[in-house]
C-alpha positions in Angstrom: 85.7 113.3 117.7 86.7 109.9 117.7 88.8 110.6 114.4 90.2 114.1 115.8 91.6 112.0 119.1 93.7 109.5 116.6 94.8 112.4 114.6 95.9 114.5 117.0 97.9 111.3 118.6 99.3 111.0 115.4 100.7 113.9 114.5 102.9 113.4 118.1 103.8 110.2 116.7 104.1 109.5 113.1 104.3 113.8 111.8 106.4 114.2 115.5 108.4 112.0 117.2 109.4 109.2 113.8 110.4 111.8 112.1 112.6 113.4 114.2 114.2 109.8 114.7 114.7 108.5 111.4 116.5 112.8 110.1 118.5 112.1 113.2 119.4 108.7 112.0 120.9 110.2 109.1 122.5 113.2 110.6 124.0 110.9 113.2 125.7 109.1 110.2 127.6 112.5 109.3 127.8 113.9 113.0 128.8 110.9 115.0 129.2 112.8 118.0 124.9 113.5 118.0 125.2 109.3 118.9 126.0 110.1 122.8 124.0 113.2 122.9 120.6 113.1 120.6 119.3 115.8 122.8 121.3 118.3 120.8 119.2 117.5 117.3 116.2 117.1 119.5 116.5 121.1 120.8 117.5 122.7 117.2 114.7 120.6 115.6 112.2 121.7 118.5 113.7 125.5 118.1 112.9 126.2 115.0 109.6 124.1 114.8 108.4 125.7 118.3 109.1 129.6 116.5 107.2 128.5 113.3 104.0 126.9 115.2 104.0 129.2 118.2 106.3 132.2 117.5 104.5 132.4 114.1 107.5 133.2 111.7 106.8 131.2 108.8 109.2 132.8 106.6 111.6 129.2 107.7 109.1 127.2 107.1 108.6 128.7 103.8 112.1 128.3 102.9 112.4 124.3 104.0 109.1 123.9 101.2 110.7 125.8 98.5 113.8 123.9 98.8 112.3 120.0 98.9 111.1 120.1 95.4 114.8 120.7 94.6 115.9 118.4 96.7 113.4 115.5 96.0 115.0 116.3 92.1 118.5 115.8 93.3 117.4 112.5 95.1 115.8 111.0 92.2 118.7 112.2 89.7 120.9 110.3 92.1 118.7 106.9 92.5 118.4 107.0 88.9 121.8 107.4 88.5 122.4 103.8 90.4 119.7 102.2 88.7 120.7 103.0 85.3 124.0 102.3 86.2 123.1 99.0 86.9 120.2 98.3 84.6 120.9 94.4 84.1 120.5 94.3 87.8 117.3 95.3 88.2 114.9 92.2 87.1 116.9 90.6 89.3 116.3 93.0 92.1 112.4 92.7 91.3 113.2 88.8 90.8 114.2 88.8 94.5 111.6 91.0 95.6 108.6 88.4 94.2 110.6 85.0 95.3 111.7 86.3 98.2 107.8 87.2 99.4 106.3 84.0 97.6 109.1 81.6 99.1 108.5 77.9 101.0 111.3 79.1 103.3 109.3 82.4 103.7 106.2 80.7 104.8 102.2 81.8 104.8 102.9 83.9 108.0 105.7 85.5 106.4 103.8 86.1 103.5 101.4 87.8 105.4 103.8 89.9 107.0 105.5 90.9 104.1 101.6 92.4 103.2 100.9 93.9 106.7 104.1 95.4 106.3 103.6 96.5 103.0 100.2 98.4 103.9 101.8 99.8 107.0 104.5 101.4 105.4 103.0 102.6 101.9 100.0 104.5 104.5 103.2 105.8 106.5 104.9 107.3 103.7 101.9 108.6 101.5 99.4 109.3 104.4 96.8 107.0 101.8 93.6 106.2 103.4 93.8 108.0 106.7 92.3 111.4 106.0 94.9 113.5 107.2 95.8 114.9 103.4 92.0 115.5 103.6 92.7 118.6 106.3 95.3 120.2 103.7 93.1 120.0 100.7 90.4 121.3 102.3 91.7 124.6 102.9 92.2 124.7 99.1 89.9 127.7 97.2 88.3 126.2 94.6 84.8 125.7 93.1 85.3 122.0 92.3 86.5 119.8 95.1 86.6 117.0 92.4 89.5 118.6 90.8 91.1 118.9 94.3 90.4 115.2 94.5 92.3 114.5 91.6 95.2 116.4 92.4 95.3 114.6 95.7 95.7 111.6 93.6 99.0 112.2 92.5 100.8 112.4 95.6 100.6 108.9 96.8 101.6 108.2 93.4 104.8 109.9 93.3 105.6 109.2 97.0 105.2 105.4 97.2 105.2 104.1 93.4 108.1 106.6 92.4 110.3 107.8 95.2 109.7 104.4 97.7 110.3 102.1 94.3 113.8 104.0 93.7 114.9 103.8 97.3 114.0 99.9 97.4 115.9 99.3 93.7 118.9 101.2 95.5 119.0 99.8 98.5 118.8 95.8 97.3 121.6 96.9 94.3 124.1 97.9 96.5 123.2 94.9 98.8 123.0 96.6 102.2 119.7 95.0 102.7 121.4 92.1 103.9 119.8 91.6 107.3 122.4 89.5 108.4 125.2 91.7 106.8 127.4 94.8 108.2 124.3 96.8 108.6 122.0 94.4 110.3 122.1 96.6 113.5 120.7 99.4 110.9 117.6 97.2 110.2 116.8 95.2 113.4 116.7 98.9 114.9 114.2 99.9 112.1 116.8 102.6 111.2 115.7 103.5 107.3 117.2 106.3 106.7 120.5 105.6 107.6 120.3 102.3 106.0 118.8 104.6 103.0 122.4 106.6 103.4 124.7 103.5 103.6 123.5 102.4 100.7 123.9 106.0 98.4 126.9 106.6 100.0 128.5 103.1 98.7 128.4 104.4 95.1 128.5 108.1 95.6 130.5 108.9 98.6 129.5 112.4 99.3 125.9 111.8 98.6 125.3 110.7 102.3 125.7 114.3 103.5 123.6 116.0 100.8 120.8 113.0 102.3 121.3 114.3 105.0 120.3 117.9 104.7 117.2 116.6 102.6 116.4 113.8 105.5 115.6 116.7 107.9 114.3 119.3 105.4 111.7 116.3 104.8 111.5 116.1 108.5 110.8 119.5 109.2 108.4 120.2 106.5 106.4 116.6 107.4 106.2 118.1 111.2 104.9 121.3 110.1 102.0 119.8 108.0 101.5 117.8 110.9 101.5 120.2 113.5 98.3 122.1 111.6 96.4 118.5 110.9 96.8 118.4 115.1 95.9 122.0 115.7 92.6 121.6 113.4 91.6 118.8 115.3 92.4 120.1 118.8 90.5 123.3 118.1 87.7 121.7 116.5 87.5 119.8 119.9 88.4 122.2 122.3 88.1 125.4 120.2 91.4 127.8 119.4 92.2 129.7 122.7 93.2 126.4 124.3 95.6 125.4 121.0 98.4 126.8 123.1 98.3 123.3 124.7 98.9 121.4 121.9 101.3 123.5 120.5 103.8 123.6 123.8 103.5 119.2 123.5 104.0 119.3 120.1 107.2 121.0 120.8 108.4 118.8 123.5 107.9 115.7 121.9 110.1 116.7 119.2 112.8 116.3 121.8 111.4 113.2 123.3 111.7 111.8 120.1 115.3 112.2 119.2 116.3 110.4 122.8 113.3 107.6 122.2 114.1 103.7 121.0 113.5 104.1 117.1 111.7 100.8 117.2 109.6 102.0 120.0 108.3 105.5 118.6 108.0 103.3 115.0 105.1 100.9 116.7 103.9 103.9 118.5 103.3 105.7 115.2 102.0 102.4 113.0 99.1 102.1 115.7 98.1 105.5 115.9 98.4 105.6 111.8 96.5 102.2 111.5 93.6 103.4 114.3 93.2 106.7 111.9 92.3 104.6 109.7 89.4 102.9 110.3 87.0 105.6 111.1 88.5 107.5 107.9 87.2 103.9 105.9 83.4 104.1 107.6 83.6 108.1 106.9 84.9 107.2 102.9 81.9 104.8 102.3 79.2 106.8 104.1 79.7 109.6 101.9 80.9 107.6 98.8 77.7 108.6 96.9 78.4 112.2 97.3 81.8 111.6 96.5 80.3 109.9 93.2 77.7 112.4 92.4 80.3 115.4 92.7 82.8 113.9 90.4 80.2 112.6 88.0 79.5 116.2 87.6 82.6 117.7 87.4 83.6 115.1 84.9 80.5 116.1 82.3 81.2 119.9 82.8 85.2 118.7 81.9 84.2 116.9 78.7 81.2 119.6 77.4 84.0 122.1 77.3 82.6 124.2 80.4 84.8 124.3 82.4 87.0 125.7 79.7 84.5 128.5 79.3 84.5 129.5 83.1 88.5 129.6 82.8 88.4 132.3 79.8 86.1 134.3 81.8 87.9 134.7 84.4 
């Protein structure tokens, strides 16, 4: 129950509200006039995700998850593009990465901030350790939740070590990580994704608009995954013909997130995403044997060749 209460305030914050925030952060870079009235953003993005969760036309949410992949592909091809382009930069990017989080001038309790940090964001972006990927994969067909397991496995992978690695190389090449540079206002107001679009749009200058439509596709898709890891828990708690409830707030704090501080619904989310957490950990040890004995097995029938057998049947 406990767990189901933290999820549930997490999927308003960190699958909800945050990511309506940073898209608009983006969009706002393209569409100025979205700066005096967020309220705009904040009714299309609750329009379509109220007729997906509650009017039940999936068919858009379909489309926003068939186009990602190609858009995640155009995102790297672009980072990549920057990196290579400046390939005798980039020990010196990762130079200034160590020093700069091992410095004197730094300090131990910057040092420990810098790893706080660190965990806080790489568990926002990859969902690692809370159990909310643990929903999703559940409601996967298949014989051998092992294999499920390992599949799991690749998407912090790809999310943090790949995509998050690219974004930091691009962002410290072009130098707009400068917190005391042009975009400092970017940063102090925790404002990543625009920051993210100053810096592409410094080398290719009509990137920031093709960010742009990928920022909120991300968005959309993030707040539709979220909005089931919400629903499972506020059924299992109050049981399906009171998920009305949750799905009407869902909806309206998608608009109270595009007129929130940034800063503000950031800590929000990083406390309800650190409180998941914890009883996720006690959960992940308590049935760690299991865990072990399942993938022990699955792992002999994978070397004796029989799993290969139960395929050709098929």
């Amino acid at each position: 129950i406990l767990f189901s209460i933290l999820t549930i305030g997490g999927s308003l914050g960190a699958g909800n509200a945050f990511q309506v925030s940073q898209s608009l952060s983006a969009v706002k870079q393209q569409i100025p006039y979205l700066e005096q009235e967020p309220w705009i953003y904040g009714v299309v993005m609750a329009t379509l995700v109220g007729v997906v969760i509650i009017g039940g036309i999936r068919r858009i949410a379909h489309v926003a998850e068939a186009i990602v992949p190609t858009m995640v592909g155009i995102y790297l091809l672009a980072a990549g593009w920057i990196v290579l382009s400046n390939a005798e930069q980039v020990p010196e990017v990762f130079a200034l990465i160590v020093s700069s989080a091992f410095s004197m001038e730094a300090g131990m309790g910057a040092f420990i901030g810098i790893i706080v940090q660190g965990f806080k964001r790489a568990a926002f972006s990859s969902e690692a350790g809370i159990g909310s990927a643990a929903i999703a994969h559940s409601a996967a067909r298949t014989p051998y939740p092992s294999r499920q397991g390992i599949v799991a496995l690749m998407e912090p992978f790809i999310d943090t070590v790949v995509i998050c690695t690219m974004t930091a190389l691009v962002i410290i090449i072009t130098g707009v990580y400068d917190a005391n540079g042009q975009h400092a206002e970017l940063i102090a107001s925790n404002q990543g994704a625009a920051l993210t679009s100053m810096a592409f749009g410094s080398v290719i200058s009509w990137f920031p608009i093709v960010l742009s439509i990928s920022v909120v596709l991300f968005a959309y898709s993030t707040m539709i995954s979220w909005s089931y890891y919400g629903e499972r828990c506020w059924t299992y708690m109050f049981g399906e013909r009171w998920s009305i409830i949750y799905k009407l707030t869902f909806v309206l704090v998608v608009l109270a997130g595009s007129i929130g501080s940034a800063s503000a619904v950031l800590d929000f989310s990083d406390l309800l995403i650190l409180s998941m957490a914890f009883p996720n950990m006690f959960a992940l040890y308590a049935l760690s044997g299991q865990v072990k004995r399942r993938l022990t097995a699955y792992l002999e029938k994978l070397r004796s060749g029989e799993l290969d057998m139960e395929v050709g049947r098929s």
